[in-house]
C-alpha positions as CSV (number, residue, x, y, z in Angstrom):
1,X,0.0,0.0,0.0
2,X,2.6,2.0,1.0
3,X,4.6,1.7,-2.7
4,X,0.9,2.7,-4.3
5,X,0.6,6.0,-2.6
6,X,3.9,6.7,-3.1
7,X,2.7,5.9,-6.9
8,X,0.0,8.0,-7.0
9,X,1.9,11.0,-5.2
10,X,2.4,13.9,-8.0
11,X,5.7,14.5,-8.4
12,X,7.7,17.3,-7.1
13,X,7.6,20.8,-10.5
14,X,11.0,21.6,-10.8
15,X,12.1,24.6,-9.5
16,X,12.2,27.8,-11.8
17,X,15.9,29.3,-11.2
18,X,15.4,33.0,-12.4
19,X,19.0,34.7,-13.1
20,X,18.9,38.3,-12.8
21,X,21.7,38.8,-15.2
22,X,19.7,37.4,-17.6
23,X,17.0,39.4,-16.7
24,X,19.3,42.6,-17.5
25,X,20.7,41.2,-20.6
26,X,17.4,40.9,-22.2
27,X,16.7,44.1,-21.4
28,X,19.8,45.6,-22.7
29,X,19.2,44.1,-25.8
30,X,15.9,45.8,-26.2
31,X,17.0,49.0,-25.0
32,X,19.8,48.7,-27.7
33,X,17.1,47.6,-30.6
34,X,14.7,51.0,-29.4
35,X,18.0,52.9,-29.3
36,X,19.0,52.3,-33.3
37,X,15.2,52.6,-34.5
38,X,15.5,55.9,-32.3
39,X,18.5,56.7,-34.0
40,X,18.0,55.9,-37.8
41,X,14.1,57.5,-37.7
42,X,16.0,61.2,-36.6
43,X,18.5,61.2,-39.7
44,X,16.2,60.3,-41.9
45,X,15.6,63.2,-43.8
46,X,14.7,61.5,-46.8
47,X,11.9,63.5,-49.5
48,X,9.6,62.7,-51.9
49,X,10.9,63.3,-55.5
50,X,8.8,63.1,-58.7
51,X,11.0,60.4,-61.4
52,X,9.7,60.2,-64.7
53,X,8.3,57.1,-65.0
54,X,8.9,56.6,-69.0
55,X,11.1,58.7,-71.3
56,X,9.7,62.3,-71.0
57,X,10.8,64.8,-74.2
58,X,10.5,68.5,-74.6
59,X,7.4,69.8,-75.0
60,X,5.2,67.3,-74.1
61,X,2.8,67.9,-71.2
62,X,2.5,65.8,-68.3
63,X,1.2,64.9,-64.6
64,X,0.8,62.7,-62.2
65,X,-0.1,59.4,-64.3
66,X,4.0,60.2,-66.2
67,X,5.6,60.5,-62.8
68,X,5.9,58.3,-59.7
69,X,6.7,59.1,-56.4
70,X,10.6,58.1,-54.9
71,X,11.6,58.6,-51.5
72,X,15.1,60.0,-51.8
73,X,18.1,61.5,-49.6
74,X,19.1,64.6,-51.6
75,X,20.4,67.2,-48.5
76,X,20.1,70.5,-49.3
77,X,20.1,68.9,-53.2
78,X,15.9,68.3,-52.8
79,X,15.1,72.0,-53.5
80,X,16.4,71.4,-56.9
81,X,14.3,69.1,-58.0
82,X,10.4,68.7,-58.7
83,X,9.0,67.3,-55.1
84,X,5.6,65.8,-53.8
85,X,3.2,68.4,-53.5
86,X,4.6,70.8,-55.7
87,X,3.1,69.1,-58.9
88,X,0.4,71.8,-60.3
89,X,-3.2,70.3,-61.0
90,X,-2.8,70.7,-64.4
91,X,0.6,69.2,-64.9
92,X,3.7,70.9,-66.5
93,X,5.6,70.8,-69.5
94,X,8.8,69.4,-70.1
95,X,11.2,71.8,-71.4
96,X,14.3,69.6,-71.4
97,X,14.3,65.4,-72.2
98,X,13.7,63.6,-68.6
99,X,15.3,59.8,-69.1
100,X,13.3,56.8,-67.5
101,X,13.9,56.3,-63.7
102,X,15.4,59.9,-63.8
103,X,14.8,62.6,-60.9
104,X,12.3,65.6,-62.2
105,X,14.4,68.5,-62.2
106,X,13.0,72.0,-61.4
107,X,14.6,73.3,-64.3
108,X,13.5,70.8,-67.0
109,X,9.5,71.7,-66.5
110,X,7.6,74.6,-66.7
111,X,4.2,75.9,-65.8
112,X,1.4,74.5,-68.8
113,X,0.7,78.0,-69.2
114,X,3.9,79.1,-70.6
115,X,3.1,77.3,-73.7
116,X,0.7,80.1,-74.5
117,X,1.1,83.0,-72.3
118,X,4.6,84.9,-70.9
119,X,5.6,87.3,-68.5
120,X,6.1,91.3,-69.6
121,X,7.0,93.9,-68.3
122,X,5.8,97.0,-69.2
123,X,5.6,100.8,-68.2
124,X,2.1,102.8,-67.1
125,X,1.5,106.1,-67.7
126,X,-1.3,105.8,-64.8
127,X,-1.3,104.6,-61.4
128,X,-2.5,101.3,-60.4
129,X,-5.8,101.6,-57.9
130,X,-4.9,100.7,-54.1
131,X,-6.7,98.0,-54.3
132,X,-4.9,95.8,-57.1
133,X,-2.7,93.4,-56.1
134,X,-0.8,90.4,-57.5
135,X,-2.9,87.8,-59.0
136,X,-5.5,90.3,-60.5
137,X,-6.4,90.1,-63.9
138,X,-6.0,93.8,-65.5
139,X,-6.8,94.9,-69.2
140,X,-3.9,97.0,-70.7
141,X,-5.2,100.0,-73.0
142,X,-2.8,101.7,-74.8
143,X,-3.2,105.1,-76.5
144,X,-1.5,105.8,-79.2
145,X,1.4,108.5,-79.3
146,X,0.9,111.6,-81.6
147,X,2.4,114.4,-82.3
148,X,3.9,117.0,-80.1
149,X,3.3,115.2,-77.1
150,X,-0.7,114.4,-77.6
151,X,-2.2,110.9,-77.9
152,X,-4.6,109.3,-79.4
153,X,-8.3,107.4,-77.9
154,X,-7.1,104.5,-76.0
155,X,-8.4,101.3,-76.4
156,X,-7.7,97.8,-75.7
157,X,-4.0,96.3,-76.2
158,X,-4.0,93.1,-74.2
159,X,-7.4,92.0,-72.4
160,X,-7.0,89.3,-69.6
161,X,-3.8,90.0,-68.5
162,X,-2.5,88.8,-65.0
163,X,-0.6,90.8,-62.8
164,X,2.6,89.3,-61.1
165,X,4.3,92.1,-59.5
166,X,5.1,95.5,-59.4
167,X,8.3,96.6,-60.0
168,X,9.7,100.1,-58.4
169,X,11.0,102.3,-60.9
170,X,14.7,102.8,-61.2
171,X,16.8,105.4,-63.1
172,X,16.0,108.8,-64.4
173,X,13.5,108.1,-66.2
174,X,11.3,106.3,-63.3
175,X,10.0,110.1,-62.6
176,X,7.8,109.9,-66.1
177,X,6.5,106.7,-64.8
178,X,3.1,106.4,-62.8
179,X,4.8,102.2,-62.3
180,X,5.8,99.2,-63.9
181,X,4.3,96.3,-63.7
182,X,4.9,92.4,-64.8
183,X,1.8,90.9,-66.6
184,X,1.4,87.9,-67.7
185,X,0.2,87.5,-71.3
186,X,-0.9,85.3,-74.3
187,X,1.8,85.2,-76.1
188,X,-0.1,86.2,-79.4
189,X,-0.1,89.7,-78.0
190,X,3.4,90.3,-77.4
191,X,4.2,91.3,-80.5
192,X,1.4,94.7,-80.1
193,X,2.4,95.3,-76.8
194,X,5.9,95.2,-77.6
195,X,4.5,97.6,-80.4
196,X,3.1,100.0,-78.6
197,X,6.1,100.4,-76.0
198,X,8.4,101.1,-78.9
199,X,6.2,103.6,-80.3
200,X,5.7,105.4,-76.8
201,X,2.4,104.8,-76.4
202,X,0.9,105.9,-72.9
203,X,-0.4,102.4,-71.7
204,X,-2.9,102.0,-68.4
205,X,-3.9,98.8,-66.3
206,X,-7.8,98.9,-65.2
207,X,-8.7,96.0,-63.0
208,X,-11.1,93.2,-64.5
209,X,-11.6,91.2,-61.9
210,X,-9.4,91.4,-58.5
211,X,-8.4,88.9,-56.3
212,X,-10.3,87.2,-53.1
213,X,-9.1,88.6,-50.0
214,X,-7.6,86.7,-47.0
């Protein structure tokens, strides 16, 4: 009887030996792991950078669908080249040849605009209301310069025009200006506004539309 319950008596769990040193290894380890993760996520100051995606060549107008998204490490490089975000709605044109798998360059696309419009600048003979501002679309008039100093009825040189900037007057002559102003045009009326400066026409800016406020 005495063998049986010695039988059916569970046997003794081994005992768990716990090492502290392991303990502290372990977590050394993990420390270590958080550490380099820590580390590598703070210098990363990788971008996103358009590549063109197929051969791109000049002139040919393109957007998202031609390009595709690379995260890169360029340093102080990045601002150089075309990045995510900065892609217009419309798309751009390419002014130089972009190879397959190569980084969009600033410099080898332009706004889709430029293919029909351009900037100018030109000289008024009349002040710009205080309340115009960049971004306004203006209509120049222009009227026509005559003899001994008189000019001619005005009328319209360039309807549509946008206005970039103002530009302060410089030189001697700045006194004869009311201001200069950079406009962007369609390019198919270049050639009479261009025109009209040569011939000394007195030309005026009058607001069409003006810009939404803050």
């Amino acid at each position: 009887m005495a063998a049986r319950a010695a039988r059916d008596e569970p046997a003794p769990r081994p005992r768990r030996f716990r090492d502290p040193r392991l303990v502290i290894g372990l977590l050394l380890v993990a420390g270590s792991v958080l550490g380099v993760v820590g580390v590598v996520a703070a210098v990363d100051d990788g971008v996103e950078v358009y590549a063109a995606s197929r051969l791109l060549t000049v002139g040919e107008h393109v957007d998202a669908a031609d390009l595709e998204l690379r995260r890169v490490s360029l340093g102080p490089d990045s601002s150089t080249y075309l990045r995510g975000g900065q892609l217009p709605e419309g798309g751009v044109i390419v002014s130089r040849s972009i190879g397959s798998g190569e980084l969009v360059p600033l410099a080898a696309v332009g706004d889709v605009r430029g293919a029909s419009s351009t900037t100018i600048v030109v000289a008024l003979a009349t002040d710009l209301g205080g309340t115009v501002r960049a971004g306004d679309v203006l209509d120049l008039w222009s009227a026509p310069a005559l003899e001994a100093g008189r000019f001619g009825a005005p009328t319209v040189l360039a309807s549509g025009a946008q206005l970039v900037r103002t530009v302060a007057p410089e030189g001697i002559v700045s006194g004869a200006e009311a201001a200069r102003v950079e406009l962007l045009v369609p390019r198919r009326e270049v050639a009479r506004i261009l025109h009209a400066v040569a011939n000394g026409d007195a030309l005026s800016a009058v607001p069409v539309s003006l810009a939404v406020g803050p």
